[in-house]
C-alpha positions as CSV (number, residue, x, y, z in Angstrom):
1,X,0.0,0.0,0.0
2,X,1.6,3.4,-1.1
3,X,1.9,6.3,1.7
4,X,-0.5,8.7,1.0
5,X,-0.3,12.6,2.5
6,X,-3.4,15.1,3.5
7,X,-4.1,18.0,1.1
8,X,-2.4,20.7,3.2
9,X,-3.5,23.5,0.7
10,X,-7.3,25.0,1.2
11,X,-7.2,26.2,-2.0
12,X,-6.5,22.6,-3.1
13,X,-9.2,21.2,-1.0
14,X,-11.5,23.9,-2.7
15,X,-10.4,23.0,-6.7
16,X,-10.9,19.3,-5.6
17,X,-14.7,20.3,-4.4
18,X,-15.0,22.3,-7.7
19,X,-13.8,19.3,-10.0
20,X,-15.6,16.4,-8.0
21,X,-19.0,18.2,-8.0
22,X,-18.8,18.8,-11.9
23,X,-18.3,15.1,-12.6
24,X,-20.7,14.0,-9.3
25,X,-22.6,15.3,-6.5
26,X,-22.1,11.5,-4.8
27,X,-18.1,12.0,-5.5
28,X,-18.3,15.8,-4.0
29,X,-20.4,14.0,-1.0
30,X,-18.0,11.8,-0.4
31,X,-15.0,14.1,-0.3
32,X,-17.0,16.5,1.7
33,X,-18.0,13.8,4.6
34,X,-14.7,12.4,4.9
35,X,-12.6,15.6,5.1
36,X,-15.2,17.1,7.8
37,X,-15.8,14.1,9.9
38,X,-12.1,11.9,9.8
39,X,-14.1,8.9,9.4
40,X,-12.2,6.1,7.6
41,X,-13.2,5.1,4.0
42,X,-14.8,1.8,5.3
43,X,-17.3,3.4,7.7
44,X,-17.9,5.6,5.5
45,X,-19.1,3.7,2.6
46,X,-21.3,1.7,5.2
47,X,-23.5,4.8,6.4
48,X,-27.4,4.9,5.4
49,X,-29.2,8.2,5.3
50,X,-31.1,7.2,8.4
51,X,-27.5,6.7,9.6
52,X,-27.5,10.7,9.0
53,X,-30.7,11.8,8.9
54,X,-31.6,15.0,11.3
55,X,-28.7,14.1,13.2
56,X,-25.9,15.9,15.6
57,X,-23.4,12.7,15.8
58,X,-22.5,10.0,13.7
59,X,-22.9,6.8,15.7
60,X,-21.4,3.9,14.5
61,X,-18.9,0.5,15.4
62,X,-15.6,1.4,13.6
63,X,-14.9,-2.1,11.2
64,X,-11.4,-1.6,12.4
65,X,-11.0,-1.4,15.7
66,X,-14.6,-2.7,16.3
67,X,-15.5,-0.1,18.8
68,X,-18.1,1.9,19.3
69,X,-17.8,5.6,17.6
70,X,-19.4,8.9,18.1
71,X,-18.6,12.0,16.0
72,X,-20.1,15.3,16.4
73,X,-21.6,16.2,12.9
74,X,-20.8,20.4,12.4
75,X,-22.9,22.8,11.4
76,X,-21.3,23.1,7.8
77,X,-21.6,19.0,7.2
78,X,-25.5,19.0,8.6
79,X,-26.2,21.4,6.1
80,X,-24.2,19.4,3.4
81,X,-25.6,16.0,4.2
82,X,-29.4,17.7,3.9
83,X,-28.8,19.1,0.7
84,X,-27.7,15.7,-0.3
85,X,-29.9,13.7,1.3
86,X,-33.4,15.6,0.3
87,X,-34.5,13.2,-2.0
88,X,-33.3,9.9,-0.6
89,X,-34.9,7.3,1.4
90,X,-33.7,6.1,5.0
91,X,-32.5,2.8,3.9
92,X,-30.3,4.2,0.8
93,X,-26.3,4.2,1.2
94,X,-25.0,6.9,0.8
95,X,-22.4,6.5,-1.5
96,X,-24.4,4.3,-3.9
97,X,-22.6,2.2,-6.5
98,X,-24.3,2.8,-10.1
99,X,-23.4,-0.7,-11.2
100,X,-26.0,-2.3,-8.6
101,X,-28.5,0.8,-8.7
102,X,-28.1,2.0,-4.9
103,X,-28.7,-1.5,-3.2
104,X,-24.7,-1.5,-2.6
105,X,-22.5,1.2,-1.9
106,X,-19.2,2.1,-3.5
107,X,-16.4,-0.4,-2.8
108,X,-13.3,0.9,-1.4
109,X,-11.7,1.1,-4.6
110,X,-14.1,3.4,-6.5
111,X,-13.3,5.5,-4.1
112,X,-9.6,5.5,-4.3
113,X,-10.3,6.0,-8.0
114,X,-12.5,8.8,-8.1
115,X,-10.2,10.5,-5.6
116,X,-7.5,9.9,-7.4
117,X,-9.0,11.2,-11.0
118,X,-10.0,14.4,-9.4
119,X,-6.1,14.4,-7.5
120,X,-4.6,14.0,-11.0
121,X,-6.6,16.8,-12.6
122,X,-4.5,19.2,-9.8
123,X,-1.4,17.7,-9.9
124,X,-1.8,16.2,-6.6
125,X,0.3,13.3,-5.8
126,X,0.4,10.7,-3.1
127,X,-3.4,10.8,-2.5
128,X,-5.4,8.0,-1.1
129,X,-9.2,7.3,0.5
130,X,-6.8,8.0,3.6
131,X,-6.1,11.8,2.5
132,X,-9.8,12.4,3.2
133,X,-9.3,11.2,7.2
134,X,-5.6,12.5,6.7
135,X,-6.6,16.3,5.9
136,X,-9.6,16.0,8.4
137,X,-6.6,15.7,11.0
138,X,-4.1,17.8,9.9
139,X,-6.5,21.1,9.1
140,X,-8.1,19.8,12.7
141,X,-4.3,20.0,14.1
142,X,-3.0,23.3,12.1
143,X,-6.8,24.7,13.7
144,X,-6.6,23.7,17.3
145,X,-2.6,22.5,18.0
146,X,-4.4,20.0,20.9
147,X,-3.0,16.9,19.5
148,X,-4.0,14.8,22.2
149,X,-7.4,15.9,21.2
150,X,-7.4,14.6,17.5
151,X,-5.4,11.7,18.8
152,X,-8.8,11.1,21.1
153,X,-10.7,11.4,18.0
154,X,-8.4,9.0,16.0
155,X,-8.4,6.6,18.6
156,X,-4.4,6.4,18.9
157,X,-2.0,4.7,21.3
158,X,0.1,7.8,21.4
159,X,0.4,11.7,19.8
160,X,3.7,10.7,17.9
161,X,1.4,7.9,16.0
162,X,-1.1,11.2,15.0
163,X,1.5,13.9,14.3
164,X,2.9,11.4,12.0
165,X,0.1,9.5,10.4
166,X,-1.1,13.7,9.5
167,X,2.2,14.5,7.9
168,X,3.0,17.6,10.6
169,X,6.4,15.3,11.2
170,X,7.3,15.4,7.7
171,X,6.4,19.3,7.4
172,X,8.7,19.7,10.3
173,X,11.3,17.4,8.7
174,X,11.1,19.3,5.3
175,X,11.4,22.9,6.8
176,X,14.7,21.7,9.2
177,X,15.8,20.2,5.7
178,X,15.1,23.8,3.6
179,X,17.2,26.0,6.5
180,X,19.9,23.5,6.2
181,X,22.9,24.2,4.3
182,X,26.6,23.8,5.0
């Protein structure tokens, strides 16, 4: 499995909104949802709109870890997720898959491809279904500096493992590298 980094950039993040949403409001959804909640790819693809519905938390068992989750929904994602959601029933995924007409969702690697289609298009590199959870962290991190916090929300064994896995060691590594010069 290739490393793959966040999309530090905002104005990135925003041309990658701008290209998803012309090819797919489901791919924009997707992007949307998993750089505003940090949910992994798998959960993701799981959720229902009931799952969402008139909702302030997303409640669900991570497939991972297998423990139970709860993540606050903000304001900007609740009105997201009822502008996409308006005309679904309860029982829909989310993330429907075209090929079985919405009684399956996406798998894993649709995902990865339609990330990495729109990633192309901006000359991003190193992009993954982790860069959604990845830029969740590192814009929650560049935001709040509490890493213990996002390590909470990450469900880490220690802040090194989050600092890390969000690329804020490499950024640190890269600047020490670009003041460096005998």
């Amino acid at each position: 499995m290739k490393h793959v980094q966040p999309i530090r950039d905002k104005n990135k993040i925003y041309k990658m909104k701008k290209i998803l949403r012309s090819k797919s409001y489901r791919n924009y959804f997707l992007f949307v949802m998993g750089i505003n909640s940090g949910l992994r790819i798998s959960d993701m693809l799981k959720l229902k709109v009931i799952d969402v519905k008139d909702k302030t938390h997303i409640t669900i068992n991570e497939k991972k870890t297998g423990k139970l989750k709860r993540f606050k929904i903000n304001i900007s994602l609740q009105g997201e997720i009822s502008e996409y959601i308006w005309n679904k029933n309860d029982y829909d995924y989310l993330f429907p898959s075209k090929k079985s007409v919405g009684k399956e969702p996406i798998k894993r690697v649709q995902a990865y491809y339609i990330l990495n289609q729109a990633a192309r298009q901006l000359g991003l590199h190193e992009i993954g279904t982790h860069t959604l959870r990845k830029t969740f962290g590192y814009h929650f991190y560049q935001e709040t500096k509490d890493v213990a916090l996002l390590q909470t929300i990450f469900n880490h064994s220690a802040p090194s493992m989050t600092l890390r896995y969000i690329g804020i060691n490499q950024d640190i590594i890269d600047s020490a590298i670009d003041d460096f010069c005998l």
